[in-house]
Phi, psi and omega in degrees: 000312176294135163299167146339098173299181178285296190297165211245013152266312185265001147286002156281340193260005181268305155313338157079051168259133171312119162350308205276094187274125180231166185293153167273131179284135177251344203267188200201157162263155181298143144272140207246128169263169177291155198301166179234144174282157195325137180270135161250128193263135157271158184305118190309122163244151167257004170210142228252157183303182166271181182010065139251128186273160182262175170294356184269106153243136180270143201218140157207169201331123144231191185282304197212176184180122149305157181267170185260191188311161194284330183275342176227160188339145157297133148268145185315137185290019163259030196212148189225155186290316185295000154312301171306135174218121177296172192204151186259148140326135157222171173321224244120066171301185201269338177285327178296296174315290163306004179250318181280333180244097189313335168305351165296335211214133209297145196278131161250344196281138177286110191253022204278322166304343190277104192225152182258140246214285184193141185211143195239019200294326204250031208235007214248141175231130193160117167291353209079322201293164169316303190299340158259350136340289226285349168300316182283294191313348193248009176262341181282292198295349183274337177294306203296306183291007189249002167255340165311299204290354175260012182256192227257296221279002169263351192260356154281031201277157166262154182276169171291336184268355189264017181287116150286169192271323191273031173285159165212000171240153193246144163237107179243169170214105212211139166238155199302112161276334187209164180198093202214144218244129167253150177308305191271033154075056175218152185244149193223131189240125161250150188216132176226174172262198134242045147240328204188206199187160176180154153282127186246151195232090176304126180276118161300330156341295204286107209234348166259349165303289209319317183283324182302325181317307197310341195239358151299140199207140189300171198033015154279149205249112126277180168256148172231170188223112202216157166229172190216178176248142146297123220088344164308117185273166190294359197234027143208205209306136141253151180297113177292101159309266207230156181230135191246111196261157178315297188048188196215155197277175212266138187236130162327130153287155207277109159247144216240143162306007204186166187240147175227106166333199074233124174237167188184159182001104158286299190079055192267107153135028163265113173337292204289021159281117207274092185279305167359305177259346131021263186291338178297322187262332174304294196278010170251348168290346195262000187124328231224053183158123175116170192278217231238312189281322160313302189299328187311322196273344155310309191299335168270351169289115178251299154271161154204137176229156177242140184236056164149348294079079178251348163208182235238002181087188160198109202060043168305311185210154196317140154101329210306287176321350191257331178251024165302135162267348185195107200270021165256087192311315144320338177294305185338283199314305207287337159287340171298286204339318216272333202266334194277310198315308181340329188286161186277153182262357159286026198233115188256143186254122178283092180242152193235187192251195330017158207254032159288314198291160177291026186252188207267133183300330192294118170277185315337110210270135151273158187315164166313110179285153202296302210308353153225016165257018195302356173278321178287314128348310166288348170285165182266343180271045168202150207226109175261114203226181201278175159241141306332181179180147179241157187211125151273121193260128193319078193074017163253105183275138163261131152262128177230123192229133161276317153133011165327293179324339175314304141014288205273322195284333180295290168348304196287325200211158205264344192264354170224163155176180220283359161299308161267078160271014161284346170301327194262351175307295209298255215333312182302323166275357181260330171263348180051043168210156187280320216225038204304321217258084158009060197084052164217233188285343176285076191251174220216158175277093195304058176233178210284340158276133195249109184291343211258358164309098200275105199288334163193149170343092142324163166272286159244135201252124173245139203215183180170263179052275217285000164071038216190106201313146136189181165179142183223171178243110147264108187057054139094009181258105161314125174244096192253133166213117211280027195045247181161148209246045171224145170258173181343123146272178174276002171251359173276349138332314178296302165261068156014057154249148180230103189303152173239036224287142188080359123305128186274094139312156181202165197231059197303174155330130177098323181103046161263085165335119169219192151188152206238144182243175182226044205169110180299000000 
């Protein structure tokens, strides 16, 4: 209730903090667990053993799961067994086969609903030089406060130079330059503008700041609700109210006519590409796998999009080459090609970059330039787009994101991590950027557009990297991350990341979540 003094040593020793400030530790050294054993695929059949099940299951959303042993796949904690529902395998006639595989027989479906959102392939302006940095933050603060300034507790918000001195209550909308943890367990925020700067002060008192604090992350734009003592000039410390996120409004879900796929790291010209199940899912879009009811729901699939790593690279990480089965980034392509063409062409196909792909690491990534994809470039059903990239599926908006960023939000914080990113999905909408965090693992381009801004709601945010199944709904936006068709590497061995590989999410008829696996 009593206000503040002005000066900012003695309202820490009045608060009764220690000086002496220190960073909260994030970084951890990696840990090496023991190899888990080799996932095994079985061999494609078109008639299922007798009283035997096949590996194809629909998996949908559950709560919690212990996880299973260390030595073998993790399964992801969103998802629960009384969910899964097995299904027997049956033969395929010929007759059957020509009624589910369309490809046979000239394409009728209308793709005319299908708009590109944003793709930044043909969009990136940047010198390298300072003066486009300093163009990028401030064009992220100017996107970002213009989405600040519509929520309520915001619209009297103000610049730092315009704080009078005997003002005492503050409304800002500023990003974070610093973030640091006190011995007694108070968070000290430093913040600016383009006018000025000033220190904001989380109270450990406070146990919903402290935690929203905890989760805070530098170059990110919030709103803050602050006090000050009268008389106090504007550039010094105030007492944190409320901490205010961009966040995205609450969206009716879509319901849609047609089913859509989502892949990520394939890693196709990788020893671990589990090509077996691969082509068991190619042949189950096609007709030519799963019971009756399965293909029914194959039949129905109008999109797929791969958002990333659609093949394994070439000196991506130390060592890398040793588990190459095809050390030619182009054979690479040209084997997506030989895998992707299988697919029926009425079905249209999404490809995004990943930082495996032959584009530039630096995000926003432009599409795979044709010059090592010319074979994939010639089916006629696939449409190569930027990472990020926004896509309307006939009026279903997808954000296809590869997911680097996940990277870093682990990294930042004690509260997320690569098991869960369906947690680090919700944070990417609550903060309304893929990449908030600056010069750290991720890297970003200094260019006059900051691209990596999720400028609208999605319907649905599709992600990947981490190779590690998960989904969630948040405010009515499907939040996905499509895994991955690799088993463990030697360098995820290191950081006891553990895969989950050869699960499909897919987004069937009505706008319902489901997923299918492929791999006992």
């Amino acid at each position: 209730k009593d206000m503040v003094p002005v000066d900012v040593n003695t309202i820490m020793k009045m608060e009764g903090l220690n000086l002496d400030i220190k960073s909260p530790a994030i970084d951890e050294k990696p840990k090496v667990v023991e190899k888990p054993a080799p996932v095994k695929t079985k061999p494609l059949e078109t008639k299922a053993p007798e009283n035997k099940q096949t590996g194809l299951e629909i998996q949908e959303p559950k709560v919690e799961e212990k996880p299973k042993e260390e030595t073998k796949p993790k399964i992801n904690p969103g998802y629960a067994s009384e969910h899964v529902v097995k299904i027997e395998d049956a033969e395929v006639s010929k007759e059957v086969e020509v009624k589910y595989k369309r490809n046979l027989t000239e394409s009728k479906v209308n793709f005319d609903k299908f708009k590109v959102l944003k793709d930044t392939s043909n969009k990136s302006y940047t010198s390298g030089e300072i003066g486009n940095l300093i163009e990028y933050f401030q064009n992220r603060y100017k996107k970002l406060s213009g989405i600040l300034e519509k929520r309520p507790e915001l619209r009297t918000w103000q610049k730092i130079n315009e704080i009078t001195e005997n003002q005492t209550d503050l409304n800002l909308i500023v990003m974070i330059t610093d973030i640091r943890s006190t011995k007694n367990g108070h968070y000290l925020i430093e913040v600016e503008d383009d006018t000025g700067s000033m220190p904001i002060l989380v109270s450990k008192d406070n146990d919903e700041l402290i935690r929203a604090a905890r989760n805070l992350m530098r170059d990110e734009v919030i709103g803050v609700i602050a006090q000050k003592r009268a008389g106090q000039s504007e550039n010094q410390l105030a007492i944190c109210q409320n901490l205010i996120d961009p966040d995205v409004p609450r969206k009716d879900r879509k319901e849609v006519d047609f089913g859509t796929v989502f892949t990520s790291d394939i890693h196709i010209g990788s020893s671990t590409f589990l090509e077996d199940a691969f082509v068991r899912f190619t042949k189950w879009l096609n007709g030519d796998y799963g019971s009756e009811e399965q293909r029914e729901m194959a039949n129905n699939v109008k999109y797929m999009i791969i958002g990333g790593d659609i093949v394994d690279g070439i000196g991506v990480y130390p060592n890398q080459d040793k588990e190459l089965a095809i050390k030619d980034i182009t054979a690479q392509y040209d084997e997506a090609a030989r895998l992707v063409g299988d697919i029926r062409s009425d079905i249209k196909i999404i490809i995004t970059p990943g930082n495996h792909d032959a584009s530039r690491v630096a995000e926003p990534q432009p599409a795979v330039p044709e010059k090592y994809a010319k074979s994939l470039y010639k089916l006629n059903n696939v449409e190569f787009l930027s990472n990020p990239s926004t896509v309307s599926l006939d009026g279903l908006e997808v954000l296809i994101y590869h997911g680097r960023g996940i990277d870093d939000m682990v990294m930042g914080s004690n509260d997320f991590s690569h098991e869960r990113n369906d947690l680090v999905m919700k944070e990417f909408l609550r903060k309304r950027h893929l990449a908030p965090l600056y010069g750290e693992r991720t890297p970003l381009a200094s260019e006059l557009e900051d691209h990596l801004v999720i400028d609208n709601a999605p319907d649905v945010l599709h992600t990947g990297h981490v190779h590690i199944n998960t989904y969630t709904n948040y405010k009515g936006i499907h939040c996905i991350n499509s895994g991955t068709f690799q088993t463990q590497t030697e360098f995820q061995k290191i950081y006891n990341i553990v895969p989950t590989p050869a699960e499909v999410p897919i987004i069937d008829v009505g706008g319902v979540y489901k997923q299918l696996k492929f791999i006992d």
